[in-house]
Kinemage of the C-alpha trace (Angstrom):
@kinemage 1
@onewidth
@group {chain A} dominant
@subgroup {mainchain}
@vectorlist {calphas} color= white
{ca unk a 1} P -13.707 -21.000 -1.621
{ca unk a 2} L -15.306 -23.882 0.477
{ca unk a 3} L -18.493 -22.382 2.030
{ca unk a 4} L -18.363 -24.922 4.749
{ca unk a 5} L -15.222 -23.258 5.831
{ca unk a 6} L -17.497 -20.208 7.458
{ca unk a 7} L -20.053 -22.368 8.489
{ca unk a 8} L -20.135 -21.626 12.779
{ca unk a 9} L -17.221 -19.076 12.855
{ca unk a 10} L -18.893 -15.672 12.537
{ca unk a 11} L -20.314 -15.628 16.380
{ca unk a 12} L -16.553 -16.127 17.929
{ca unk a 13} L -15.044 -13.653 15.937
{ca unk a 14} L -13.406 -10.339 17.779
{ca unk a 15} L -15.319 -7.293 16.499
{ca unk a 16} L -13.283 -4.423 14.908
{ca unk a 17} L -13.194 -1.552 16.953
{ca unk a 18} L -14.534 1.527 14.103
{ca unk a 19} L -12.407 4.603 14.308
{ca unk a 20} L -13.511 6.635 16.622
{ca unk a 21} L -14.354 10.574 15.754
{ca unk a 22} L -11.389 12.381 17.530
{ca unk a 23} L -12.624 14.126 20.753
{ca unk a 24} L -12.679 17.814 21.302
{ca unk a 25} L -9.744 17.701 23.331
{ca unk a 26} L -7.805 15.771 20.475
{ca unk a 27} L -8.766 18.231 18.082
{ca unk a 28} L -7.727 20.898 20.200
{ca unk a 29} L -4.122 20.286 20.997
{ca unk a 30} L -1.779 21.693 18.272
{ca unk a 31} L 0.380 19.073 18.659
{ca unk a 32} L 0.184 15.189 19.291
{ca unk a 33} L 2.701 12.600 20.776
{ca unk a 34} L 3.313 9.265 20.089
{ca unk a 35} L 5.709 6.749 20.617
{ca unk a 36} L 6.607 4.002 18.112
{ca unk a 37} L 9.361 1.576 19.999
{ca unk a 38} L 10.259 -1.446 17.657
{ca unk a 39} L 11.052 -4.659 18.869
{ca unk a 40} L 11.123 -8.863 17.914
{ca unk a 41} L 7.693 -10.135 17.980
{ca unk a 42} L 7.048 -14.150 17.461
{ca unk a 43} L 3.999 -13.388 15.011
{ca unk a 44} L 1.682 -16.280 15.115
{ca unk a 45} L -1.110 -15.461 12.959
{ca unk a 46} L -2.839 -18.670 13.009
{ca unk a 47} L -2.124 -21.748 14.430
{ca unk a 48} L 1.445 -23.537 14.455
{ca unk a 49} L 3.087 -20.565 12.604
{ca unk a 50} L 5.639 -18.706 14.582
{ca unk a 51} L 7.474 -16.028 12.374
{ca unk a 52} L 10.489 -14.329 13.863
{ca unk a 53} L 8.508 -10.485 13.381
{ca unk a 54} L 9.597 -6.880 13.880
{ca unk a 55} L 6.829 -4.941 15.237
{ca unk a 56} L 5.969 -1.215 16.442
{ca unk a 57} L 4.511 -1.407 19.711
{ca unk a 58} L 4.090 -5.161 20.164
{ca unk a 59} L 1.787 -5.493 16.958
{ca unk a 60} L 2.368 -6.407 13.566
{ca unk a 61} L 0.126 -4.246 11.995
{ca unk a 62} L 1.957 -1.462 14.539
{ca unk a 63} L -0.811 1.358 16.066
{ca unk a 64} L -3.632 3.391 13.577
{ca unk a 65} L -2.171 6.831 13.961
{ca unk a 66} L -4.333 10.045 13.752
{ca unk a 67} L -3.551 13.500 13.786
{ca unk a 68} L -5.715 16.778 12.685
{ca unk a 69} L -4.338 18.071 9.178
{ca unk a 70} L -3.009 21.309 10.551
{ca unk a 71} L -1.815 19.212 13.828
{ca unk a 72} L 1.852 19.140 14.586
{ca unk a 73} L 2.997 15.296 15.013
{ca unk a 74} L 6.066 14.175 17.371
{ca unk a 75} L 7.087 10.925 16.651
{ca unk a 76} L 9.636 9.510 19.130
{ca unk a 77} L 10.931 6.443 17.668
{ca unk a 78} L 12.470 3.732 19.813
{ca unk a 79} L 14.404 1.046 18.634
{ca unk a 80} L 15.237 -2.288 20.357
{ca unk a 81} L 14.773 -4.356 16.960
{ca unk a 82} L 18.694 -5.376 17.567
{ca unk a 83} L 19.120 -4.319 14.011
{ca unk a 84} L 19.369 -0.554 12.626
{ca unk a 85} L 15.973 1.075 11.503
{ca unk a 86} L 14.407 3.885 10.274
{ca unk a 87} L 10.516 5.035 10.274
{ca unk a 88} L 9.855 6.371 6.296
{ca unk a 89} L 6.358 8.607 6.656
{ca unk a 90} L 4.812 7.232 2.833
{ca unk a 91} L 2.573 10.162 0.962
{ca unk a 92} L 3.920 12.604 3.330
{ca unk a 93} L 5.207 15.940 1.900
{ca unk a 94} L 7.739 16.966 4.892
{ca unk a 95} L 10.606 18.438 5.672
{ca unk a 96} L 13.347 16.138 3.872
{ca unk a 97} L 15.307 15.268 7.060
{ca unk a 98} L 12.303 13.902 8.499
{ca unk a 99} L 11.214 11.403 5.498
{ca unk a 100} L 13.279 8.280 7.390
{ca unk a 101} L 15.876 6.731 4.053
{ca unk a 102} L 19.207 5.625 5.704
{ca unk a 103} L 22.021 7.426 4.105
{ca unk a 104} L 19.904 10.148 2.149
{ca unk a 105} L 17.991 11.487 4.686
{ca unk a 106} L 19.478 10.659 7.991
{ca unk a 107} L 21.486 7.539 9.748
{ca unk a 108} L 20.459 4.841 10.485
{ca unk a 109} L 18.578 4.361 13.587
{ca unk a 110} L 21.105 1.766 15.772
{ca unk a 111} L 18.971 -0.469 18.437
{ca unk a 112} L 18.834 0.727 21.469
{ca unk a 113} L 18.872 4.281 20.859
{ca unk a 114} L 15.905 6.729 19.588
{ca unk a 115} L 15.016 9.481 16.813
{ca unk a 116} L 12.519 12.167 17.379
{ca unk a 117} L 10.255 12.861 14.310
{ca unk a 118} L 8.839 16.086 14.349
{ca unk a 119} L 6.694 17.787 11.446
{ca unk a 120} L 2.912 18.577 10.594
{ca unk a 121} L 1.505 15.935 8.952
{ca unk a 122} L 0.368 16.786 5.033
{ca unk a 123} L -1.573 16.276 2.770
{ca unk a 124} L -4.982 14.591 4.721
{ca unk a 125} L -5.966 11.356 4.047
{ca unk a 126} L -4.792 7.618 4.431
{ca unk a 127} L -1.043 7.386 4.699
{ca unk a 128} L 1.523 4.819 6.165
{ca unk a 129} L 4.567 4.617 8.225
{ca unk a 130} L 7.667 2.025 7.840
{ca unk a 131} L 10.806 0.866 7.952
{ca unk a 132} L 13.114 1.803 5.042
{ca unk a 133} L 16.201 -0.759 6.087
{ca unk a 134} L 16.610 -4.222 4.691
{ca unk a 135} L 13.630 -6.574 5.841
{ca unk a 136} L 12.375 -5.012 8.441
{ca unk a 137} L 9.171 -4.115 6.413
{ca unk a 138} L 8.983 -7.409 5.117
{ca unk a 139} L 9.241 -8.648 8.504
{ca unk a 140} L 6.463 -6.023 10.048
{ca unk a 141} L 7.501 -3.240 10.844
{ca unk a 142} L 4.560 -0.867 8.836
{ca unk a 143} L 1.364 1.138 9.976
{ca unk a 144} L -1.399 3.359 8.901
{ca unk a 145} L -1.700 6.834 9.908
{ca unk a 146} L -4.838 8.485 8.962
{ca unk a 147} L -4.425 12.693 8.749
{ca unk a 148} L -8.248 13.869 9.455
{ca unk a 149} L -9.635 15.915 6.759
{ca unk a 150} L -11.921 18.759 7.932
{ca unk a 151} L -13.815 18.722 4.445
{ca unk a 152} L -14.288 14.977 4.019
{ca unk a 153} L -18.038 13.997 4.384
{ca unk a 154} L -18.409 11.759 7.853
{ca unk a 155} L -19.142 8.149 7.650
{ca unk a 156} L -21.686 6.758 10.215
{ca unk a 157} L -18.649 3.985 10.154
{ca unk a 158} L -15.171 3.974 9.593
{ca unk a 159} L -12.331 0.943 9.614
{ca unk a 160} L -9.183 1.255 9.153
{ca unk a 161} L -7.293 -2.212 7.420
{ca unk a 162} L -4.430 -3.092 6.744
{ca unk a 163} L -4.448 -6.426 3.910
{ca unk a 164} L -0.653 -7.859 4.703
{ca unk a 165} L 0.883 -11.674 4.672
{ca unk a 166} L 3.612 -13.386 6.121
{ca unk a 167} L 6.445 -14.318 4.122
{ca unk a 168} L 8.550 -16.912 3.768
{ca unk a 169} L 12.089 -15.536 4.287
{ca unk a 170} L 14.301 -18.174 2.590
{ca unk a 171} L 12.402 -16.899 -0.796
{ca unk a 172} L 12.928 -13.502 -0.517
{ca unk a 173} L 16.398 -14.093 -0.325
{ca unk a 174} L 16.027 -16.447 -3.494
{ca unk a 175} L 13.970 -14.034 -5.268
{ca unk a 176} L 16.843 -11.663 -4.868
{ca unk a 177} L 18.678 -13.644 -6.818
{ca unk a 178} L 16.111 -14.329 -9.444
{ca unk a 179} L 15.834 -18.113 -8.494
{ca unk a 180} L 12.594 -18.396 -6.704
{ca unk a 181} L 10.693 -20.831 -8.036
{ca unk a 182} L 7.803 -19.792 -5.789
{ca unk a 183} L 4.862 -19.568 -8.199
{ca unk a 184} L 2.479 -16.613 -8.878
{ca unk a 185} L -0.925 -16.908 -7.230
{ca unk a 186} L -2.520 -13.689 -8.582
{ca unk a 187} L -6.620 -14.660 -9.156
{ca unk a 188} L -7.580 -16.178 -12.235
{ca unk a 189} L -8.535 -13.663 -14.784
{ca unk a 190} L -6.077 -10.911 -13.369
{ca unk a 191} L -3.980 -9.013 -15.454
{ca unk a 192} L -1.458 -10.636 -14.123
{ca unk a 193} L -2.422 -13.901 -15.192
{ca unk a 194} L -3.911 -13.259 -18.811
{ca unk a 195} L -0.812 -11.557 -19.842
{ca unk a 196} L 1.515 -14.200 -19.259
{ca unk a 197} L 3.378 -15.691 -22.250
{ca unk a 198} L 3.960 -19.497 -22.169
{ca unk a 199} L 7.957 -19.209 -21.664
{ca unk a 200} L 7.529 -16.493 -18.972
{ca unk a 201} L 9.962 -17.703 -15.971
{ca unk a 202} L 9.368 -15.726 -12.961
{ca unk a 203} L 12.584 -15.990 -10.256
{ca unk a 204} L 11.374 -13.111 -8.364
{ca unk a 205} L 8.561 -14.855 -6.606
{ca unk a 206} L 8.372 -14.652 -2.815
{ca unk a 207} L 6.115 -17.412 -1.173
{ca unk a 208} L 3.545 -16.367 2.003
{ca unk a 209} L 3.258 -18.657 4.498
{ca unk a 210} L -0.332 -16.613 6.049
{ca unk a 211} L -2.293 -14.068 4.743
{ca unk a 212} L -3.913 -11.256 7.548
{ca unk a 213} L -5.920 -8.316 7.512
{ca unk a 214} L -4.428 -6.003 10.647
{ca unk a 215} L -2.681 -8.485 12.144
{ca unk a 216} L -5.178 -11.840 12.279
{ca unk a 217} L -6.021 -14.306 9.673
{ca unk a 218} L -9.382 -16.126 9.036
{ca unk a 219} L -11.476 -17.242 11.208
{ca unk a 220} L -9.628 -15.190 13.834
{ca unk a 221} L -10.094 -11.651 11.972
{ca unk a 222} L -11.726 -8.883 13.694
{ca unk a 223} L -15.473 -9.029 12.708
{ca unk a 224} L -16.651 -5.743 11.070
{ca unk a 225} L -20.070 -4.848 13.003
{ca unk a 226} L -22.125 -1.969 10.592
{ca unk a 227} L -26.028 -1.467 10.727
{ca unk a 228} L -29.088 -1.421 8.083
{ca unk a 229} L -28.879 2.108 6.790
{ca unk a 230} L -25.347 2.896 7.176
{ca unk a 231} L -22.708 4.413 4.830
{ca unk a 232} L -19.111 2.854 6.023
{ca unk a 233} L -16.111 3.968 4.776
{ca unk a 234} L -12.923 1.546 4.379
{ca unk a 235} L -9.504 2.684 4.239
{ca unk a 236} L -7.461 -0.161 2.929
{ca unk a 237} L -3.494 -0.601 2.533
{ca unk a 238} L -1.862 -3.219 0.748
{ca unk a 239} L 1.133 -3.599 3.014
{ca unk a 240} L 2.668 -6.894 1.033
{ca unk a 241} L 6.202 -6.398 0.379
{ca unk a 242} L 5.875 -7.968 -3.107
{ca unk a 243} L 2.040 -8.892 -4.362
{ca unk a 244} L -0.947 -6.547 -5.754
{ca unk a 245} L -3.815 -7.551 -3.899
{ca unk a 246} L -7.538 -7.757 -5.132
{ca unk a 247} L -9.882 -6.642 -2.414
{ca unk a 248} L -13.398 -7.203 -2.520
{ca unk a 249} L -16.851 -7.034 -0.710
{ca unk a 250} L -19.379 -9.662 -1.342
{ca unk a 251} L -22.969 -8.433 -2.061
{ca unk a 252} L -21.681 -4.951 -2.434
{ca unk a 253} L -20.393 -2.101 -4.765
{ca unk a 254} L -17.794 0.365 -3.415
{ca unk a 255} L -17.503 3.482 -4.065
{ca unk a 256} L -13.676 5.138 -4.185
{ca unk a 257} L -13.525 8.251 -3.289
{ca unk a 258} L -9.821 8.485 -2.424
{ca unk a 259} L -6.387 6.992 -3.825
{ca unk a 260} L -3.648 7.267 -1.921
{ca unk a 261} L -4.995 9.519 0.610
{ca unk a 262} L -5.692 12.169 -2.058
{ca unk a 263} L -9.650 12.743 -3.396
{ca unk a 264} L -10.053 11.334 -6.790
{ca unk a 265} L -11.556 13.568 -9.391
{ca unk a 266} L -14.859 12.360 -9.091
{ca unk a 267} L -15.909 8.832 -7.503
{ca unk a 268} L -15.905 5.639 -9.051
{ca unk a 269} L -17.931 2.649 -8.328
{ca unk a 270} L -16.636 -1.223 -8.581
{ca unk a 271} L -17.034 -4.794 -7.644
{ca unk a 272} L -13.055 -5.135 -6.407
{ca unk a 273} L -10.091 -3.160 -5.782
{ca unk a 274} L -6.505 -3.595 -7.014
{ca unk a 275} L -3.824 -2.635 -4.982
{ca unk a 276} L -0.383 -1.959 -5.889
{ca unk a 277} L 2.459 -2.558 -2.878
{ca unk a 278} L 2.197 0.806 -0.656
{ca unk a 279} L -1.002 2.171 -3.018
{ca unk a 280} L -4.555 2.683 -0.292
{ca unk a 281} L -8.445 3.490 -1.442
{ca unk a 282} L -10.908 4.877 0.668
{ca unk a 283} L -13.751 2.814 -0.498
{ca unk a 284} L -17.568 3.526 0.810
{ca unk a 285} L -20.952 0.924 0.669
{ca unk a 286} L -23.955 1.367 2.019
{ca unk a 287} L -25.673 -1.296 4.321
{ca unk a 288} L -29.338 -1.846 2.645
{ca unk a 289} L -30.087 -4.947 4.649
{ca unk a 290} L -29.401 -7.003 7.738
{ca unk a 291} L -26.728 -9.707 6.477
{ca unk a 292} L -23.298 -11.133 6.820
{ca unk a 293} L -20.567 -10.398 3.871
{ca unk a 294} L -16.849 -11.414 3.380
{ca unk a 295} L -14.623 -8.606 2.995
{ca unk a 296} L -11.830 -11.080 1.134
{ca unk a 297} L -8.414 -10.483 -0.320
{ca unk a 298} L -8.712 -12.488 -3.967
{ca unk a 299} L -5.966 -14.395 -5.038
{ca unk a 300} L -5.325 -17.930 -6.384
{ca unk a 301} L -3.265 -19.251 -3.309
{ca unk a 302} L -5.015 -22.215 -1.365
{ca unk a 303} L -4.143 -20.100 1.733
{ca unk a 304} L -5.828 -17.291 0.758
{ca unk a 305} L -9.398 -17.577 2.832
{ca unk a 306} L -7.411 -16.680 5.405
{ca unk a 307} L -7.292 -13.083 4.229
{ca unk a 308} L -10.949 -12.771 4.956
{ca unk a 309} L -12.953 -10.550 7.426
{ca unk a 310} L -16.870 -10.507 8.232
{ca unk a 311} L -18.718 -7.435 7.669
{ca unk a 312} L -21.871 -8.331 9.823
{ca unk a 313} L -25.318 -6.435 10.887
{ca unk a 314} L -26.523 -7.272 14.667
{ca unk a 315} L -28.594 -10.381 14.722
{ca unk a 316} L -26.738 -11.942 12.057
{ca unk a 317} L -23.480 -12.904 13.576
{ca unk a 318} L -24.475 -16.579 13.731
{ca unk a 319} L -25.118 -16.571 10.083
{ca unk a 320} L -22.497 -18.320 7.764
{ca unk a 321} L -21.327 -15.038 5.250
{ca unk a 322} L -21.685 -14.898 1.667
{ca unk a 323} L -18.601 -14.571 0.085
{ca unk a 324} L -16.754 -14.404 -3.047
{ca unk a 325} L -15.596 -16.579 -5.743
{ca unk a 326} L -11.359 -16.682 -6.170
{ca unk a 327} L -11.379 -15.158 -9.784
{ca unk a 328} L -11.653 -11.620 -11.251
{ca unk a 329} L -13.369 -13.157 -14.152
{ca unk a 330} L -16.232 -11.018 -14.770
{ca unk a 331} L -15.196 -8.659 -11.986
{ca unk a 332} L -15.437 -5.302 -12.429
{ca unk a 333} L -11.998 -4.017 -10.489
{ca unk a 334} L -10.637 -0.914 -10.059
{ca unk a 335} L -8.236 0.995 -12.587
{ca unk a 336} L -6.440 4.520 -13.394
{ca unk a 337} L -7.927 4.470 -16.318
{ca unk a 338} L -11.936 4.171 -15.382
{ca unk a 339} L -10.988 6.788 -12.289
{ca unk a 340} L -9.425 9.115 -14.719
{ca unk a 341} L -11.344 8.855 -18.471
{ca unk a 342} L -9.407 9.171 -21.651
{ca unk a 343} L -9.240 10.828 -24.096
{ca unk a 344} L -7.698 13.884 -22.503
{ca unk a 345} L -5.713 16.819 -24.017
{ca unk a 346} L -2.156 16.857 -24.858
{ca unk a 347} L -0.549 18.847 -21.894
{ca unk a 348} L 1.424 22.007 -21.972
{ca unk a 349} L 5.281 21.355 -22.118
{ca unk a 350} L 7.037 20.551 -18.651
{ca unk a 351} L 10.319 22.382 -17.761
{ca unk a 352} L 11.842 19.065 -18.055
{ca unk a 353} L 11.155 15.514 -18.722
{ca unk a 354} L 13.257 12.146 -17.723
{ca unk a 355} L 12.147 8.938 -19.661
{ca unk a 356} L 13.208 5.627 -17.838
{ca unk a 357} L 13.076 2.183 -19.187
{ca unk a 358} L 12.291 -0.698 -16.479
{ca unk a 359} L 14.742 -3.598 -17.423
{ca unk a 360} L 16.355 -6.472 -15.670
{ca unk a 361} L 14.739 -9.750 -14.145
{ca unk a 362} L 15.849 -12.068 -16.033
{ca unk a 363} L 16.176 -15.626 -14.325
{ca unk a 364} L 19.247 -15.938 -12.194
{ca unk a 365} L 20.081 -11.895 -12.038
{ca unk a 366} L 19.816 -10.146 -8.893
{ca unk a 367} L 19.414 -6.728 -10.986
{ca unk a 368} L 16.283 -5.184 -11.648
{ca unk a 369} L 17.255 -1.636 -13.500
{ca unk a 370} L 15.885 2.186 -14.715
{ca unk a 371} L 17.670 2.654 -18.554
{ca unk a 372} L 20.175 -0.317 -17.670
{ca unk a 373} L 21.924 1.042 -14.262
{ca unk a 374} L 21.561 0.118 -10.443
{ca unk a 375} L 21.146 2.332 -8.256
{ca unk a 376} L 23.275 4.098 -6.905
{ca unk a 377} L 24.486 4.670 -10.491
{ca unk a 378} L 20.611 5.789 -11.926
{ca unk a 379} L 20.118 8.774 -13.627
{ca unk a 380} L 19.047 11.267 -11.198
{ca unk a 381} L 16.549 13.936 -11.653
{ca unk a 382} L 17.419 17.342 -11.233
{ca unk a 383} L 14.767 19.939 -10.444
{ca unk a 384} L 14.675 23.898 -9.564
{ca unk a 385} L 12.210 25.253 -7.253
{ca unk a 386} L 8.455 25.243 -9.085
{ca unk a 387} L 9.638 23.050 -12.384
{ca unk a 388} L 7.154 21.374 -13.659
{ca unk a 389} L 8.303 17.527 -14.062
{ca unk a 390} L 7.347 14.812 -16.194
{ca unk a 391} L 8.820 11.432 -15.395
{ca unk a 392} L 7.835 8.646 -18.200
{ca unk a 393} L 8.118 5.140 -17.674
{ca unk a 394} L 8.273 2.365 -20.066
{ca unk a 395} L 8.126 -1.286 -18.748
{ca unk a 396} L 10.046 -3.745 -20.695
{ca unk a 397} L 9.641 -6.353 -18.116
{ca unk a 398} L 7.662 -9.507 -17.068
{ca unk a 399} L 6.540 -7.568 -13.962
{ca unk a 400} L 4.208 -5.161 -12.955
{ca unk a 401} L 5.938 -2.053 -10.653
{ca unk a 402} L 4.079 -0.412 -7.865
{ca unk a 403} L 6.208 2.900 -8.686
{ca unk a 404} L 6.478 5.443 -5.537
{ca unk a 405} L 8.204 8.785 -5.219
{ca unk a 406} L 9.268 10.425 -1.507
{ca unk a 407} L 7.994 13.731 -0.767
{ca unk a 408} L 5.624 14.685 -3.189
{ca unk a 409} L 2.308 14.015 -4.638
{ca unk a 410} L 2.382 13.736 -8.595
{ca unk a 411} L -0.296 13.522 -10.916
{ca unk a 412} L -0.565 10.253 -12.982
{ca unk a 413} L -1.298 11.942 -16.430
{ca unk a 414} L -1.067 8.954 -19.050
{ca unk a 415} L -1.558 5.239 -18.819
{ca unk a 416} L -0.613 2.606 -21.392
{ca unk a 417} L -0.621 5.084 -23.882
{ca unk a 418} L -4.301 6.409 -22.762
{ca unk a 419} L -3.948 10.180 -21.812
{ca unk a 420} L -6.706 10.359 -18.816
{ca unk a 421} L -9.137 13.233 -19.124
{ca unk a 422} L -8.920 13.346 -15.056
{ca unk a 423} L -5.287 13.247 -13.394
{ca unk a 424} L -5.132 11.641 -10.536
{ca unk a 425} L -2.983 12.331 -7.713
{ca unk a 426} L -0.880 9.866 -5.913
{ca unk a 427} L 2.097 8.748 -4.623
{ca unk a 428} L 2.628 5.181 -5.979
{ca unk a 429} L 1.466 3.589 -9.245
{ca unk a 430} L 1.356 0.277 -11.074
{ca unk a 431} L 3.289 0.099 -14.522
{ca unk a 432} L 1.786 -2.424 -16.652
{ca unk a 433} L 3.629 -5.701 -17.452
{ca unk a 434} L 4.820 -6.165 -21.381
{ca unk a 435} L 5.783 -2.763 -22.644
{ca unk a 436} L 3.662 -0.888 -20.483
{ca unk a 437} L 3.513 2.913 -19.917
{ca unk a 438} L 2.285 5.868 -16.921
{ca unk a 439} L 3.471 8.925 -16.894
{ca unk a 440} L 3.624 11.457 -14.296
{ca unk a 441} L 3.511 14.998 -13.876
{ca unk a 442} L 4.573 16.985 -10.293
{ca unk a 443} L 5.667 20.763 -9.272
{ca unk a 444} L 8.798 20.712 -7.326
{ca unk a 445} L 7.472 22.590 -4.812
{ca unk a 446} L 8.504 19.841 -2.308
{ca unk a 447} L 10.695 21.191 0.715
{ca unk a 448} L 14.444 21.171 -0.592
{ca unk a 449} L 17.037 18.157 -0.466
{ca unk a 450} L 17.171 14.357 -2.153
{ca unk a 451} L 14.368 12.338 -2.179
{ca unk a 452} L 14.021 8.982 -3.146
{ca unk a 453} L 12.004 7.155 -6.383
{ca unk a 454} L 11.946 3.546 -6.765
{ca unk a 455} L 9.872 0.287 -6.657
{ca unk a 456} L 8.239 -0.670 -3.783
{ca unk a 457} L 8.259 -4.119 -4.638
{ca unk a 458} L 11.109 -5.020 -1.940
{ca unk a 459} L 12.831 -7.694 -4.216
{ca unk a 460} L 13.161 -5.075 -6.997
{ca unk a 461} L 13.976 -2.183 -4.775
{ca unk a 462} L 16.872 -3.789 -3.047
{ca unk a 463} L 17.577 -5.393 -6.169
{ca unk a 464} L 18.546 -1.276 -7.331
{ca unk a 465} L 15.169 -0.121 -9.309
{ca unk a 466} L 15.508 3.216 -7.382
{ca unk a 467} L 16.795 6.929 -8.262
{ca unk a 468} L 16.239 10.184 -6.950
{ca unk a 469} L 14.619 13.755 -7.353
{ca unk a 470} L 17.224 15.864 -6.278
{ca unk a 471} L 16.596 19.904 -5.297
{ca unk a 472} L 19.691 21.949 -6.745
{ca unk a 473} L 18.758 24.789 -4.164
């Protein structure tokens, strides 16, 4: 990271508008409206890039929604994408028609006609909205939508950002078929990285051609504008269709407080967060003096400074940032394990329990598997009302898997072989690369019907690493 690059830039950067505390009026109305039309958008995130984008609402991140947990939400969705779509409501527990899968939950959405969403928005926190058809994700058509929690302490500021890149089409289509020879630019010293074996061949590499936080890249990003003495609260998706992202804060710990929308245990402080595909912290500093920070996505792609955003105090706006150095090497980053302890007790016995091996990948296959099938042809998991499930996964792949199940919110009981002390609940988790292991334990108490589990890493998802949780009554 070139600090000449940030030389001059801070004082003609937009400032980020802080989310705003939701009037009286807002918080009054038992029932909000919004409407989400999707359309082609030519996304030009920096200079000579045009990318042929979907977006809700004319932006590629589409609109920060926010309701009142307790607050009925009507979501008419339009769609003039010229392609069929579907909004999926991620972290949501809802009623099942409303959770947006074509062919499991409802039809497809064609262009030029609509879908009215209806439901009340639960549990609180930081959740998302997208498409569940094809590309259209890929392609931009994702939000945030942040359900207001009456007990959650307020921040003096609050930011809503969504960490997403552009990518380069022709490759996901490659990496579909396992021969992408796009390479891996996770940062020096990830996981990711130090766990490669020499005769690793990845095919399922997608290449980005930009890299944005909500919907700009570097130098054009929204500045952040926060003052000496205040305690700001971040809520931060990863919205990349394939990549964990390393998110950091120069000259500052964060404190996480929330994963996946849902308070952890008990807060943890680090230098960096990872983030899975789909997974979002709620991560709090304190400003303890005037200054001008970098709020950076870490990677090893030379694009990467693009993925950058100032964090700035008034007066110093003029004042080149500090930033970060491109490697987790010495970082202290974000993991289950340090938000949940180990060492915990051996758990009562579930009602049932599924065990799934992730296979597939290899170079040249288009199949990426759960105990050797494709889905549709997955072993499904049956439930009664109130079982108590425990899903096990083993990963025998090259890959890490941002793992996400529909309609519920489990509790990720075991990592790696590391039983954690503290569960903690979420909606979407990493499995570890090279024989790695999470569990999960959830209630069915989920409103009845089929409800999709798979990886949200697009290649492997369309690729058939997906089952279902399906309600017998």
């Amino acid at each position: 990271m070139q600090r000449s690059r940030f030389l001059g830039i801070g004082a003609g950067a937009m400032v980020a508008a802080a989310l705003p505390v939701l009037s009286p009026r807002a918080l009054a109305d038992g029932v909000v409206d919004y409407t989400l039309t999707a359309a082609p958008l030519r996304f030009s995130p920096v200079a000579g890039l045009e990318f042929a984008g979907l977006a809700f609402n004319g932006t590629i991140p589409g609109p920060v929604l926010r309701v009142r947990h307790g607050q009925r939400l009507r979501a008419k969705f339009v769609n003039t994408s010229g392609e069929p779509a579907t909004i999926h409501w991620h972290g949501m527990v809802l009623p099942n028609k409303m959770d947006g899968v074509e062919g499991v939950t409802q039809a497809a959405v064609p262009t030029r006609q609509s879908f009215l969403y209806e439901f009340t928005p639960d549990p609180p926190g930081t959740r998302w909205y997208h498409d569940h058809i094809s590309d259209g994700f890929a392609r931009g058509l994702f939000g945030l939508i942040v359900v207001e929690d009456p007990k959650d302490e307020p921040a003096d500021a609050e930011f809503a950002l969504v960490f997403h890149d552009v990518p380069k089409l022709s490759t996901m289509q490659s990496a579909m078929m396992g021969t992408s020879v796009a390479p891996m630019i996770d940062p020096i010293g990830s996981p990711e990285m130090t766990e490669m074996k020499p005769d690793d061949k990845m095919g399922d590499e997608v290449s980005y051609v930009a890299h944005c936080i909500s919907g700009r890249s570097y130098p054009d990003t929204q500045r952040l504008a926060v003052k000496v003495g205040q305690r700001v609260r971040l809520r931060i998706l990863n919205a990349n269709p394939t990549q964990t992202r390393y998110v950091r804060l120069a000259g500052h710990r964060l404190t996480v407080t929330h994963n996946d929308g849902n308070r952890l245990p008990r807060p943890i402080e680090v230098d960096a967060l990872r983030i899975g595909v789909g997974e979002r912290y709620d991560a709090w500093f304190e400003v303890t003096q005037p200054g001008a920070w970098l709020l950076q996505g870490l990677s090893s792609d030379p694009l990467i400074y693009q993925q950058a955003a100032i964090v700035s105090t008034p007066g110093m706006e003029n004042v080149s940032p500090v930033s970060n150095p491109q490697t987790l090497e010495g970082v202290d980053f974000f993991t289950y394990q340090k938000a949940g302890g180990t060492g915990g007790h051996e758990l009562p016995a579930p009602t049932h329990s599924y065990d799934f091996k992730i296979g597939g990948g290899e170079w040249g296959s288009n199949k990426w598997t759960l105990n050797g099938k494709t889905y549709p042809n997955t072993q499904k998991i049956y439930v009664n009302r109130n079982d108590v499930v425990e899903v096990r996964f083993k990963n025998t792949t090259d890959m890490d898997h941002p793992m996400h199940l529909h309609g519920h919110v489990f509790d990720l009981v075991e990592v790696d072989g590391d039983r954690l002390t503290y569960p903690l609940p979420k909606d979407t988790t990493l499995v570890h690369a090279y024989a790695g292991t999470i569990t999960w334990r959830f209630r069915a108490d989920s409103p009845a019907g089929r409800w999709l589990l798979h990886c949200h890493n697009e290649v492997h998802m369309m690729d058939g690493m997906m089952t279902e949780v399906v309600y017998r009554s």
